[in-house]
PQR file of N, CA, C, O and H, with PARSE charges and radii, in Angstrom:
ATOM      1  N   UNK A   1     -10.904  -7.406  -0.463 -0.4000 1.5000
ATOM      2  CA  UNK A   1     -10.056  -8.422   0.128 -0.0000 2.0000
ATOM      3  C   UNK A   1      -8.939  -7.817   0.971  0.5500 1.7000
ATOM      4  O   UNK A   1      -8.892  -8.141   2.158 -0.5500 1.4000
ATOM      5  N   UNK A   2      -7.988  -6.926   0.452 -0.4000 1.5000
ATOM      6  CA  UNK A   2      -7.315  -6.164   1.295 -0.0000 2.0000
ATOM      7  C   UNK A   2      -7.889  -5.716   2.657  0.5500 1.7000
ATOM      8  O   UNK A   2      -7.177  -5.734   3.661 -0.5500 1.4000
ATOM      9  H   UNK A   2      -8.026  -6.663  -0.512  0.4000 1.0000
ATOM     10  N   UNK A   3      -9.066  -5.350   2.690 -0.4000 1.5000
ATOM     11  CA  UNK A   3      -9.517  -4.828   4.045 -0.0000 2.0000
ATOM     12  C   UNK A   3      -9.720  -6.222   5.064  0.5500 1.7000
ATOM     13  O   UNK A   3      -9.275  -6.255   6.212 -0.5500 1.4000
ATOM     14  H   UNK A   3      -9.645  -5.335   1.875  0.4000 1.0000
ATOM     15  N   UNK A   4     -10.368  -7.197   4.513 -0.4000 1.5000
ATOM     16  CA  UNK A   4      -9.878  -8.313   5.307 -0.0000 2.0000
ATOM     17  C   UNK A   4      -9.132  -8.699   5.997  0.5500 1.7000
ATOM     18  O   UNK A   4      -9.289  -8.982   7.185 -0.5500 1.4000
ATOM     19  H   UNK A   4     -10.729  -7.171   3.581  0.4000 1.0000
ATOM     20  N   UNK A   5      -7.319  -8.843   4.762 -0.4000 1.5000
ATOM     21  CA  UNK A   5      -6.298  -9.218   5.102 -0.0000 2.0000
ATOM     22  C   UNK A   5      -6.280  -8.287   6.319  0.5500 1.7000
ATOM     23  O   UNK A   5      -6.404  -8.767   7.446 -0.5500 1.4000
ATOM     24  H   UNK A   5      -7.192  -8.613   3.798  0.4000 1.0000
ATOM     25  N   UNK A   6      -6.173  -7.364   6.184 -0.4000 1.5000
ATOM     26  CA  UNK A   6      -5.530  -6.071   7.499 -0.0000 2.0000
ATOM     27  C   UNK A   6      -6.239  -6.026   8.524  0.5500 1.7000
ATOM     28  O   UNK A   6      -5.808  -5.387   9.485 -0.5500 1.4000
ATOM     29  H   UNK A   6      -6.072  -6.974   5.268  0.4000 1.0000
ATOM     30  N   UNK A   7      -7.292  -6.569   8.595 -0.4000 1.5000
ATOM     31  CA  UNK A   7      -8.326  -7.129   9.368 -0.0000 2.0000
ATOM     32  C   UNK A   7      -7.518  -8.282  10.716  0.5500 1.7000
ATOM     33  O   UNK A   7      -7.472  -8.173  11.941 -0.5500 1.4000
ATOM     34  H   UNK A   7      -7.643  -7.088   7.815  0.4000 1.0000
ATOM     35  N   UNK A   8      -7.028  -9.235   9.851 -0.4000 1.5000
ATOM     36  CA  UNK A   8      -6.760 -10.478  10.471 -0.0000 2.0000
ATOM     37  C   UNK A   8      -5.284 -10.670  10.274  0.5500 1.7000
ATOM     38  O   UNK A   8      -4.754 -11.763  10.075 -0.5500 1.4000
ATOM     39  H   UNK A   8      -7.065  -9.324   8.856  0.4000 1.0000
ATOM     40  N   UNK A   9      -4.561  -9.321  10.356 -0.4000 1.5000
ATOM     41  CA  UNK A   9      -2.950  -8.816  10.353 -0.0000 2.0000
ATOM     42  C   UNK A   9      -2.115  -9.342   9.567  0.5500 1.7000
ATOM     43  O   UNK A   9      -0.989  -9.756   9.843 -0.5500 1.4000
ATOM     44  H   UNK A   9      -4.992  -8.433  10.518  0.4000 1.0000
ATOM     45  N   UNK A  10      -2.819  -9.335   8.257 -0.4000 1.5000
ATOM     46  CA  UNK A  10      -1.913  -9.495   7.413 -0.0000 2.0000
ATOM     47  C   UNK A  10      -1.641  -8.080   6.678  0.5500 1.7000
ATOM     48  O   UNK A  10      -2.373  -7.094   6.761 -0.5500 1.4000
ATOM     49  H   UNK A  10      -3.733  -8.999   8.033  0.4000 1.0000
ATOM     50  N   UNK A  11      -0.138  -8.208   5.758 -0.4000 1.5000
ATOM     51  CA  UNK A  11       0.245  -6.901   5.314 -0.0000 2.0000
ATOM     52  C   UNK A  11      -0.430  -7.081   4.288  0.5500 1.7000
ATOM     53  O   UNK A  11      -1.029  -8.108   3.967 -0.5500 1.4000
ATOM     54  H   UNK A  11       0.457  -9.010   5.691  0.4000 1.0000
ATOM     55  N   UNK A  12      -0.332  -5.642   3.476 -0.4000 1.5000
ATOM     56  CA  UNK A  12      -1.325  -5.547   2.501 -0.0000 2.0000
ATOM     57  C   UNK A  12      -0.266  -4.796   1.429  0.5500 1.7000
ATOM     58  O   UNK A  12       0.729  -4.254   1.909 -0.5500 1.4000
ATOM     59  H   UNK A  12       0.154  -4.808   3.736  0.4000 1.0000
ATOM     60  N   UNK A  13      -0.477  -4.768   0.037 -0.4000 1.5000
ATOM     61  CA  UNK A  13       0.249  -3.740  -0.334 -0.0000 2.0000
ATOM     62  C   UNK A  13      -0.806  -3.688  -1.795  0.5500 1.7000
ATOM     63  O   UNK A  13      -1.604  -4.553  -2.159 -0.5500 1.4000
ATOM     64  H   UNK A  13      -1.286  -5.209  -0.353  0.4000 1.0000
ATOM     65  N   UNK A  14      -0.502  -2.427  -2.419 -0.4000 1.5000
ATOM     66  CA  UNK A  14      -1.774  -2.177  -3.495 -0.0000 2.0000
ATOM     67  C   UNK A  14      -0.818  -1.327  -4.847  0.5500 1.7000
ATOM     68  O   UNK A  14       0.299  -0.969  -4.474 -0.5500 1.4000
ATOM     69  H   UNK A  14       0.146  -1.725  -2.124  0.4000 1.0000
ATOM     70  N   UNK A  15      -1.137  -1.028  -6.189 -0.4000 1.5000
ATOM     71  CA  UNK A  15      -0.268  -0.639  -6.966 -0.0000 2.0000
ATOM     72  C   UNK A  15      -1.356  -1.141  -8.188  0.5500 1.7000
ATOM     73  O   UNK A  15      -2.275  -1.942  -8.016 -0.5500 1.4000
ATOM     74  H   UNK A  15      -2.044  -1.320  -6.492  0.4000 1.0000
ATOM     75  N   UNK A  16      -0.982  -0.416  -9.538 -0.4000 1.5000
ATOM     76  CA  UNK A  16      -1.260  -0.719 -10.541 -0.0000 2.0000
ATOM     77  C   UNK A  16      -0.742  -2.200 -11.610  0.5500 1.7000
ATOM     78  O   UNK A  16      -1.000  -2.744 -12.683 -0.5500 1.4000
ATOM     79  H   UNK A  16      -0.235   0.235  -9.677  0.4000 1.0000
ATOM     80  N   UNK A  17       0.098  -2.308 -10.471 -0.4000 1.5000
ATOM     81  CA  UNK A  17       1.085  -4.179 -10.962 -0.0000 2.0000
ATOM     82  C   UNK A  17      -0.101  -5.197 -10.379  0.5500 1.7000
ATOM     83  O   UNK A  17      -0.135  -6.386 -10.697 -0.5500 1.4000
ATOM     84  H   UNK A  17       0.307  -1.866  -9.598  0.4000 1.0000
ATOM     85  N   UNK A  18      -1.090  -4.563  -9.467 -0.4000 1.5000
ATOM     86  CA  UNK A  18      -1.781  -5.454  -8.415 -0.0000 2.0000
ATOM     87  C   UNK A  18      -3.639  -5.593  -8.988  0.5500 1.7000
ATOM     88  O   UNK A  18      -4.321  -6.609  -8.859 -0.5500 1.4000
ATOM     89  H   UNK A  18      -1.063  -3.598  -9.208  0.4000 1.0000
ATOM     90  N   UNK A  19      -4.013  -4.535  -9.485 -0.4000 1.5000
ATOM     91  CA  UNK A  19      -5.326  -4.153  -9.861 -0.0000 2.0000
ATOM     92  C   UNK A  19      -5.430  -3.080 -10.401  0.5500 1.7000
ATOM     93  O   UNK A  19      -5.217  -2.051  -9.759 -0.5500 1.4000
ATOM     94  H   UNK A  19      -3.459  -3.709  -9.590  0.4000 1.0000
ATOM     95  N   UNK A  20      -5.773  -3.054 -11.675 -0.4000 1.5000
ATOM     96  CA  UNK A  20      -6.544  -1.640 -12.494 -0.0000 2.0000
ATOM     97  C   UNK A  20      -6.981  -1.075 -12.042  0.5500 1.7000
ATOM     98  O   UNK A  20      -6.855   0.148 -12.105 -0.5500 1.4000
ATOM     99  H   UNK A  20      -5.946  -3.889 -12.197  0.4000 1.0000
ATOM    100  N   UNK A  21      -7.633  -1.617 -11.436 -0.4000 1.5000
ATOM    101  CA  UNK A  21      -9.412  -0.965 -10.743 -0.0000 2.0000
ATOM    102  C   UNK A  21      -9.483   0.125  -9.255  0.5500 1.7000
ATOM    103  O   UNK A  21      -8.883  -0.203  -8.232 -0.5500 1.4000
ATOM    104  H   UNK A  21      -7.735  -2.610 -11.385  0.4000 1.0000
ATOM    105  N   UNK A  22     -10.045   1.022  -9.314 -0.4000 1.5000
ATOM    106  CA  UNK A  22     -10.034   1.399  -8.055 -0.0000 2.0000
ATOM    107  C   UNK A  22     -11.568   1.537  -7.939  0.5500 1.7000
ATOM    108  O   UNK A  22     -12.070   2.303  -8.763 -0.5500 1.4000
ATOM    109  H   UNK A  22     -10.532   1.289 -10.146  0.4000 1.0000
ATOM    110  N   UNK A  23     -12.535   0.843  -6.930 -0.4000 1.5000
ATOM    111  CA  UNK A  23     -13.245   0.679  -6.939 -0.0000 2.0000
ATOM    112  C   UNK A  23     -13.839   0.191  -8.439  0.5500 1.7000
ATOM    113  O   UNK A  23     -13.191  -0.438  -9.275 -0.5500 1.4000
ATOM    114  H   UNK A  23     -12.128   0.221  -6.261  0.4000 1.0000
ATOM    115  N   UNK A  24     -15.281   0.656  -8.572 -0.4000 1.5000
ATOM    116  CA  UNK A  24     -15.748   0.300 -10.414 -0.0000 2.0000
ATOM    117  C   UNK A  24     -15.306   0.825 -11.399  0.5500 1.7000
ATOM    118  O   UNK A  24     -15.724   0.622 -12.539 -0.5500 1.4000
ATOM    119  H   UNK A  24     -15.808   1.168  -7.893  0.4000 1.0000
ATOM    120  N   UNK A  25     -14.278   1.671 -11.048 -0.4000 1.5000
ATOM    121  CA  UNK A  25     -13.564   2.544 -11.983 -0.0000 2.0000
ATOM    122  C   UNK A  25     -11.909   2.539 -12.746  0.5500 1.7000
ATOM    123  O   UNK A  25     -10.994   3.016 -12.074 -0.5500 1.4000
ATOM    124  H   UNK A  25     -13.938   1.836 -10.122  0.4000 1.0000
ATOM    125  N   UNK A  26     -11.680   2.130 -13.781 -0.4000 1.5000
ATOM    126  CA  UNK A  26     -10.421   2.059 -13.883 -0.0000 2.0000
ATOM    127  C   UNK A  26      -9.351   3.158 -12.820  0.5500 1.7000
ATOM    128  O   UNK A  26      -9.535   4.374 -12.859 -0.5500 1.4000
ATOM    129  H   UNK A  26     -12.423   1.742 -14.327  0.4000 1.0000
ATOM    130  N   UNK A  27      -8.596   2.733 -12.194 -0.4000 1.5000
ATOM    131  CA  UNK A  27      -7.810   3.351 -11.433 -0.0000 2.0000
ATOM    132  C   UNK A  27      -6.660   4.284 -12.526  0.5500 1.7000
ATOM    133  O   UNK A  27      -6.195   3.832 -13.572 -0.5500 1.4000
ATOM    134  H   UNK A  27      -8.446   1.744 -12.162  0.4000 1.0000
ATOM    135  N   UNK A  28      -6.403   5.551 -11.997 -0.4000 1.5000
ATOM    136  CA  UNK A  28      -5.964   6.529 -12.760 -0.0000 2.0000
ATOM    137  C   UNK A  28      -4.404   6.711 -12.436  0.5500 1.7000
ATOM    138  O   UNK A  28      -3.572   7.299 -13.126 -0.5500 1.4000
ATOM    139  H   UNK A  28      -6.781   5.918 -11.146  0.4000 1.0000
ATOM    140  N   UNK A  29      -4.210   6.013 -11.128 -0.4000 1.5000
ATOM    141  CA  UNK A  29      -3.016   5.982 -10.759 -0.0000 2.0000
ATOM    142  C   UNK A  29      -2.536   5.359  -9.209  0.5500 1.7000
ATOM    143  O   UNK A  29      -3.132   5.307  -8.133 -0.5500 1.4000
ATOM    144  H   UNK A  29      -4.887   5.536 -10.567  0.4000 1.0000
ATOM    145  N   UNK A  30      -1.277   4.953  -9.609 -0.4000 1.5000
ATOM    146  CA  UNK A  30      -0.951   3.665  -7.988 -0.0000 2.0000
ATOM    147  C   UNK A  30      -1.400   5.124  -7.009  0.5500 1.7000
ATOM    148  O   UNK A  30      -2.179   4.773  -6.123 -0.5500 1.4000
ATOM    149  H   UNK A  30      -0.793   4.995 -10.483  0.4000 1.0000
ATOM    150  N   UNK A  31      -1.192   6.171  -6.975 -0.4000 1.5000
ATOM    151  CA  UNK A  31      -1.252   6.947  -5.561 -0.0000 2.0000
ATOM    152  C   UNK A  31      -2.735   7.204  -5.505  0.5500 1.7000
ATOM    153  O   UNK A  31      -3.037   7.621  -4.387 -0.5500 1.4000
ATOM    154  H   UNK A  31      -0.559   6.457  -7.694  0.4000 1.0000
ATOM    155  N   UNK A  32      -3.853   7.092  -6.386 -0.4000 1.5000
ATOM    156  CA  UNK A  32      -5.056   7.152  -6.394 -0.0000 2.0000
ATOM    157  C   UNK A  32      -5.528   6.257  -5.216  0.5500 1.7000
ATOM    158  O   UNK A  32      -6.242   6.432  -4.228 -0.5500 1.4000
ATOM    159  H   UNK A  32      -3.607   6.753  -7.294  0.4000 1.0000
ATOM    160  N   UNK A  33      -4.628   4.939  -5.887 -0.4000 1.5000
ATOM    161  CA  UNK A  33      -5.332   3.682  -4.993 -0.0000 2.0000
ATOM    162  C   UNK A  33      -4.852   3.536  -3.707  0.5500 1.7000
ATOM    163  O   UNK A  33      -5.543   3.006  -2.837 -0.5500 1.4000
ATOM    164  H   UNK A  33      -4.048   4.797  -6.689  0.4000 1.0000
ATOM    165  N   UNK A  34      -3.381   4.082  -3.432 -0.4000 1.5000
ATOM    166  CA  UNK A  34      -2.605   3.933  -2.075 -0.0000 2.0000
ATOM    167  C   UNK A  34      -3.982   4.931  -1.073  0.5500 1.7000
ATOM    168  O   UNK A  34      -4.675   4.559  -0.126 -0.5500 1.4000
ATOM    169  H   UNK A  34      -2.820   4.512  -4.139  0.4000 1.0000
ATOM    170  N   UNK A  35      -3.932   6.231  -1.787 -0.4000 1.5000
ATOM    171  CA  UNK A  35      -4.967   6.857  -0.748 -0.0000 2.0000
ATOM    172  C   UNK A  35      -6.228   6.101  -0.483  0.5500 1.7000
ATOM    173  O   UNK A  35      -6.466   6.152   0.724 -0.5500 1.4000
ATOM    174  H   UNK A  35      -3.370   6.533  -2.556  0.4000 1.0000
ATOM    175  N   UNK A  36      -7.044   5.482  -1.076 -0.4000 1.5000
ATOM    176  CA  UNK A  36      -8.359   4.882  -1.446 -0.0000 2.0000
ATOM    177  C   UNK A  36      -7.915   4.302   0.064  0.5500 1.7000
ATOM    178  O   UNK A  36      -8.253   4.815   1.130 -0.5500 1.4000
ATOM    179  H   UNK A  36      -6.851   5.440  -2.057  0.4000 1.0000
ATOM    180  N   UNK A  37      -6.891   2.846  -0.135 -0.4000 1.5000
ATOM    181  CA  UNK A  37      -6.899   2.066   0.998 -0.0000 2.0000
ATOM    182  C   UNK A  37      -6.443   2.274   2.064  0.5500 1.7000
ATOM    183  O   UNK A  37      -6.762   1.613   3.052 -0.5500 1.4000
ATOM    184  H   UNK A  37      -6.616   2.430  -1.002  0.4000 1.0000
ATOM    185  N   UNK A  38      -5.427   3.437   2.085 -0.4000 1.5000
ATOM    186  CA  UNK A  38      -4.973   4.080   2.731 -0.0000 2.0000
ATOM    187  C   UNK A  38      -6.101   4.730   4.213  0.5500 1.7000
ATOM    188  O   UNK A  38      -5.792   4.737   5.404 -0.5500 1.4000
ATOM    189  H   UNK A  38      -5.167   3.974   1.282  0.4000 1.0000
ATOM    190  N   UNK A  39      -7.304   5.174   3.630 -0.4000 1.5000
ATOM    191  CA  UNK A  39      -8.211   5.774   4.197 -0.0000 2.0000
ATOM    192  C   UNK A  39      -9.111   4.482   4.860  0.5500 1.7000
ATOM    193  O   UNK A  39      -9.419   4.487   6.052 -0.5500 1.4000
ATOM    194  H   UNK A  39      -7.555   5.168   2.662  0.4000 1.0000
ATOM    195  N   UNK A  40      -9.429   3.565   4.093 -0.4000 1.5000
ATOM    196  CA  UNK A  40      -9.888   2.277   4.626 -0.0000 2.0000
ATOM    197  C   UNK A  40      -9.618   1.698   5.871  0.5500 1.7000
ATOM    198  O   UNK A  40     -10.442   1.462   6.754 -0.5500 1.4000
ATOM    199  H   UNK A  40      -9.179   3.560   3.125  0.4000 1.0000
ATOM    200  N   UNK A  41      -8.190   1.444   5.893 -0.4000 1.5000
ATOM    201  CA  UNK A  41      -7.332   1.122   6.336 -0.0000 2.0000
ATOM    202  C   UNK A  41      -7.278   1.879   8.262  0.5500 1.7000
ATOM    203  O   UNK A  41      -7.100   1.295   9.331 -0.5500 1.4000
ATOM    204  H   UNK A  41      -7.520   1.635   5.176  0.4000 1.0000
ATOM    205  N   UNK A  42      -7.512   3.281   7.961 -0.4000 1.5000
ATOM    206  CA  UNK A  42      -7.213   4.265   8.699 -0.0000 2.0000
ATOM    207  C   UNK A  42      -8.521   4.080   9.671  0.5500 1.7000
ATOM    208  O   UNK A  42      -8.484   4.060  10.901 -0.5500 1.4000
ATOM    209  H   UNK A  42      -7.656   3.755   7.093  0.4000 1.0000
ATOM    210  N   UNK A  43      -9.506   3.971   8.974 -0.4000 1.5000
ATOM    211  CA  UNK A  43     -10.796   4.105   9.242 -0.0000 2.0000
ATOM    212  C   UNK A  43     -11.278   2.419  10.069  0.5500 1.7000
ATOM    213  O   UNK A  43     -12.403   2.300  10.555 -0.5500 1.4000
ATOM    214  H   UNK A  43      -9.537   3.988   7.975  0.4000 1.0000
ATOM    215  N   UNK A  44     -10.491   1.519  10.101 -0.4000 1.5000
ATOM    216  CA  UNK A  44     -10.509   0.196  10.848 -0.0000 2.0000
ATOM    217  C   UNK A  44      -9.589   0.362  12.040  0.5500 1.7000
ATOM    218  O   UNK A  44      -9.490  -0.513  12.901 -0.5500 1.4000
ATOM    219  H   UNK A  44      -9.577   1.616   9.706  0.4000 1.0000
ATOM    220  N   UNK A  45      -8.919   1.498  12.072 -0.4000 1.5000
ATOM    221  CA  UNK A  45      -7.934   1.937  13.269 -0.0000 2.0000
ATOM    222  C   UNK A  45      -6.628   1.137  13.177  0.5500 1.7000
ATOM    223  O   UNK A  45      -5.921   0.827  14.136 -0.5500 1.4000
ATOM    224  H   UNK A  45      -8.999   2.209  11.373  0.4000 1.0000
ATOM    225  N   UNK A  46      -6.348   0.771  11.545 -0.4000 1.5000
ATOM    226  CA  UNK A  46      -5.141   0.409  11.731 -0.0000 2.0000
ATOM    227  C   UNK A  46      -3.850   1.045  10.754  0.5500 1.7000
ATOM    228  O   UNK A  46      -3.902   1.785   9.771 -0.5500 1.4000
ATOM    229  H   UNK A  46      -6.922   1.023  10.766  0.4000 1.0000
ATOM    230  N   UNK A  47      -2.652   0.411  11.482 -0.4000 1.5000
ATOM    231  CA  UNK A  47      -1.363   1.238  11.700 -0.0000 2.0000
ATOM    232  C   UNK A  47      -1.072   1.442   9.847  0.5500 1.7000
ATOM    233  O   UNK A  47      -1.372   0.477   9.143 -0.5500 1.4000
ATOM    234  H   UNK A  47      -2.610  -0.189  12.281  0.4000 1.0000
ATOM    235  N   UNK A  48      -0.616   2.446   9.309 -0.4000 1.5000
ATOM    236  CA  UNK A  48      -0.021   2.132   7.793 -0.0000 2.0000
ATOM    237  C   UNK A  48       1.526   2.299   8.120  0.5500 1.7000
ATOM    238  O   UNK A  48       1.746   2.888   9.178 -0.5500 1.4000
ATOM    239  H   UNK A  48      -0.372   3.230   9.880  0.4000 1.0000
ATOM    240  N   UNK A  49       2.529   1.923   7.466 -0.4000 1.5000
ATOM    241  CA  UNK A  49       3.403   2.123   7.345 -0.0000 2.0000
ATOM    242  C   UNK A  49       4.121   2.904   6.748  0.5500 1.7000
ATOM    243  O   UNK A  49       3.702   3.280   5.653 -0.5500 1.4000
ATOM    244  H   UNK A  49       2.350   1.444   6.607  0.4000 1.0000
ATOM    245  N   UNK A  50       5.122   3.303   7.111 -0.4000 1.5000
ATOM    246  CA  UNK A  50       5.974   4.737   6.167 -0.0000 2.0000
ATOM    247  C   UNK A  50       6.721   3.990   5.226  0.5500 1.7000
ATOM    248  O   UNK A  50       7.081   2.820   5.100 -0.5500 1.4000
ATOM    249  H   UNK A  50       5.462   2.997   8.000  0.4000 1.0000
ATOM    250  N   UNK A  51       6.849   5.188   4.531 -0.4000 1.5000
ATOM    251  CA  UNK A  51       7.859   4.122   3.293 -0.0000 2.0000
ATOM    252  C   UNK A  51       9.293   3.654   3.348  0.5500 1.7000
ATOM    253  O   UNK A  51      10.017   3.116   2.510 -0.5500 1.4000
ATOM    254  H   UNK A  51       6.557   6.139   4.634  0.4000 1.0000
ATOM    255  N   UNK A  52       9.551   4.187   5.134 -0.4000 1.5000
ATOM    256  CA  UNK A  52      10.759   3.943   5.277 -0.0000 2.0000
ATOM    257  C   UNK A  52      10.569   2.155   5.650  0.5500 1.7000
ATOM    258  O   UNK A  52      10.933   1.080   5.173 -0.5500 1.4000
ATOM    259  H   UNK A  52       8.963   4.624   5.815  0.4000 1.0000
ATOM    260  N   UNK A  53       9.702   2.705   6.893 -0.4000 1.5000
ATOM    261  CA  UNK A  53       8.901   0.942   7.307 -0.0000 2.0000
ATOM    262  C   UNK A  53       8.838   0.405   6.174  0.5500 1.7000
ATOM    263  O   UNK A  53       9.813  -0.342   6.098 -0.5500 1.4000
ATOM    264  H   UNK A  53       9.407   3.578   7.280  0.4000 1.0000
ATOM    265  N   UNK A  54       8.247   0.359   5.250 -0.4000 1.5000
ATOM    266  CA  UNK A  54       8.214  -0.864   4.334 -0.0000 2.0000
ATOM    267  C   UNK A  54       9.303  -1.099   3.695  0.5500 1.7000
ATOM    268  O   UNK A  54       9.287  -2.207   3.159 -0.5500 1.4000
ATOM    269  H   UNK A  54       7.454   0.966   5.312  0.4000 1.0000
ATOM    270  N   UNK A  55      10.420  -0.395   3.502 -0.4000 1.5000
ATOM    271  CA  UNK A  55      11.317  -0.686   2.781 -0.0000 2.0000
ATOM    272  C   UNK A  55      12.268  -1.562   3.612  0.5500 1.7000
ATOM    273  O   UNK A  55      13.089  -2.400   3.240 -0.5500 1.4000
ATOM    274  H   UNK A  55      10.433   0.506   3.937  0.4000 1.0000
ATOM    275  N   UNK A  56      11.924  -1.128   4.865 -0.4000 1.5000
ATOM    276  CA  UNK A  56      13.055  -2.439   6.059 -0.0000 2.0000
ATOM    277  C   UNK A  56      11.965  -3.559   6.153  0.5500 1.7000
ATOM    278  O   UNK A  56      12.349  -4.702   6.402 -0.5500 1.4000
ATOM    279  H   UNK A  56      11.258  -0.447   5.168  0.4000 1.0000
ATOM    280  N   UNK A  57      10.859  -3.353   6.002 -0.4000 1.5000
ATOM    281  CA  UNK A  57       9.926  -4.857   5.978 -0.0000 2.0000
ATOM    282  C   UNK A  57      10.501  -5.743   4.464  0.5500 1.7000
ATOM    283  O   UNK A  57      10.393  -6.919   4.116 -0.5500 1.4000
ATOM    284  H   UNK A  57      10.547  -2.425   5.800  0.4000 1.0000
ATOM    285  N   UNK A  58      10.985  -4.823   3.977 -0.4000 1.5000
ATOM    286  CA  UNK A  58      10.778  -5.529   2.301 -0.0000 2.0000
ATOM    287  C   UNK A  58      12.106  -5.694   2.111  0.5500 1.7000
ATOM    288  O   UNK A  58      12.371  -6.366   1.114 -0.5500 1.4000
ATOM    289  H   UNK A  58      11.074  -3.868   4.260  0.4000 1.0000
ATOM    290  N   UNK A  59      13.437  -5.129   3.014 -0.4000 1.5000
ATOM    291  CA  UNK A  59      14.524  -5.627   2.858 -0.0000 2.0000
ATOM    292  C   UNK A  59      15.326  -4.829   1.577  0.5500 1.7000
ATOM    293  O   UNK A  59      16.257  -5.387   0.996 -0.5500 1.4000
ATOM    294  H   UNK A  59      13.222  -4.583   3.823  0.4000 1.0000
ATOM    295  N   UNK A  60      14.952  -3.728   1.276 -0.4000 1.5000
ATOM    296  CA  UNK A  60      14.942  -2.851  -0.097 -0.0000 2.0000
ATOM    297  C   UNK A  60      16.151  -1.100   0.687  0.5500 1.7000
ATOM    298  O   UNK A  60      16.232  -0.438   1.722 -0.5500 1.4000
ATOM    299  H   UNK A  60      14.196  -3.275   1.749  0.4000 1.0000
ATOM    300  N   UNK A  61      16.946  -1.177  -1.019 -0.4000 1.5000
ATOM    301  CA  UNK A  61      17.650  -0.127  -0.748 -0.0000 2.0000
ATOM    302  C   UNK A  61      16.883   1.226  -0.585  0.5500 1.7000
ATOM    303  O   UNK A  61      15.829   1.266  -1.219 -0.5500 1.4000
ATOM    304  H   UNK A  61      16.880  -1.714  -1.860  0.4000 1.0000
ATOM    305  N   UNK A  62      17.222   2.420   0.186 -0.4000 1.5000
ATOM    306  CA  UNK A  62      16.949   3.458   0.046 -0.0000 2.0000
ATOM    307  C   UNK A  62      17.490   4.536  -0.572  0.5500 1.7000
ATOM    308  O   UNK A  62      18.641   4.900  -0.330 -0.5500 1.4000
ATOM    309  H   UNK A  62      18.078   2.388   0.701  0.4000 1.0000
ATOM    310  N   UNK A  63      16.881   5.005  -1.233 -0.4000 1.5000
ATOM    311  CA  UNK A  63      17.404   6.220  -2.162 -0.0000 2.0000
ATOM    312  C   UNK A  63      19.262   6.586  -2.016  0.5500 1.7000
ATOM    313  O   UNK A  63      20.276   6.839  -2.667 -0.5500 1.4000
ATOM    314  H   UNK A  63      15.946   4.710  -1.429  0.4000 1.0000
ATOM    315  N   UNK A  64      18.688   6.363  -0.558 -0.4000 1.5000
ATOM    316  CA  UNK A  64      20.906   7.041  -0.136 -0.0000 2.0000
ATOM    317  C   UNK A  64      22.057   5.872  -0.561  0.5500 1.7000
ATOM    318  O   UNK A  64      23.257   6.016  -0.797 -0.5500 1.4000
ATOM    319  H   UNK A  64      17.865   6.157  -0.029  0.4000 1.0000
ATOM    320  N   UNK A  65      21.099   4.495  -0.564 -0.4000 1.5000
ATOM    321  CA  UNK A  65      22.137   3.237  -0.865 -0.0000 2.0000
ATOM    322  C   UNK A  65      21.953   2.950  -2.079  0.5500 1.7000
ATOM    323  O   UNK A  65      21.934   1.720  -2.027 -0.5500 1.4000
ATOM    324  H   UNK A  65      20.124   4.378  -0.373  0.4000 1.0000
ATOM    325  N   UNK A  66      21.844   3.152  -2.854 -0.4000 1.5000
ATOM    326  CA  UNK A  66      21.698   3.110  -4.877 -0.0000 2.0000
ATOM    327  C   UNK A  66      22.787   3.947  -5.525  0.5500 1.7000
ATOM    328  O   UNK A  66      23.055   5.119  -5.261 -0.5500 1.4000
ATOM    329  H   UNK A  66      21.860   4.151  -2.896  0.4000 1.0000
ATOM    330  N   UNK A  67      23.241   3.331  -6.218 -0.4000 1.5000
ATOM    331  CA  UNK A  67      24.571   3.974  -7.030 -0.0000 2.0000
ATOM    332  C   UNK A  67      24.425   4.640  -8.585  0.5500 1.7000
ATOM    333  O   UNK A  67      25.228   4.875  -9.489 -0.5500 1.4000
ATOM    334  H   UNK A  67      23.024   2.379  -6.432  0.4000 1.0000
ATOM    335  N   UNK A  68      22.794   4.836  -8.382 -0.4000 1.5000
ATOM    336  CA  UNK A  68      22.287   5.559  -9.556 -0.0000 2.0000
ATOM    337  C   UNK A  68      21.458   6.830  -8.996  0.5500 1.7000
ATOM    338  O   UNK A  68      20.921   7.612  -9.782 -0.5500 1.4000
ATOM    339  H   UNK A  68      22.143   4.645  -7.648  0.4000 1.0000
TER
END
């Protein structure tokens, strides 16, 4: 489904909060699966975002603005 969405420009985002699974296989870890779709993704010729990009898409502090 993700490859869809990104298909027809929607954002996508993936994590162990989102699906166990990476492919038929229990997924071993969120960066397992970021690469998985990551490569998908890459391979449809489209753009991924940095984690700086998503964090101004998502409206989220960065490491330098947290008081912990």
């Amino acid at each position: 489904l993700i490859s869809i969405a990104a298909a027809m420009g929607g954002n996508v985002r993936v994590g162990l909060e989102d699906s166990l699974y990476d492919g038929r296989q229990l997924a071993k870890s969120n960066a397992d699966q970021v690469r998985r779709i990551r490569g998908i993704l890459e391979g449809l010729s489209l753009e991924v975002a940095t984690p700086a990009e998503a964090r101004d898409m998502l409206a989220l502090k960065g490491g330098d603005r947290v008081a912990f």
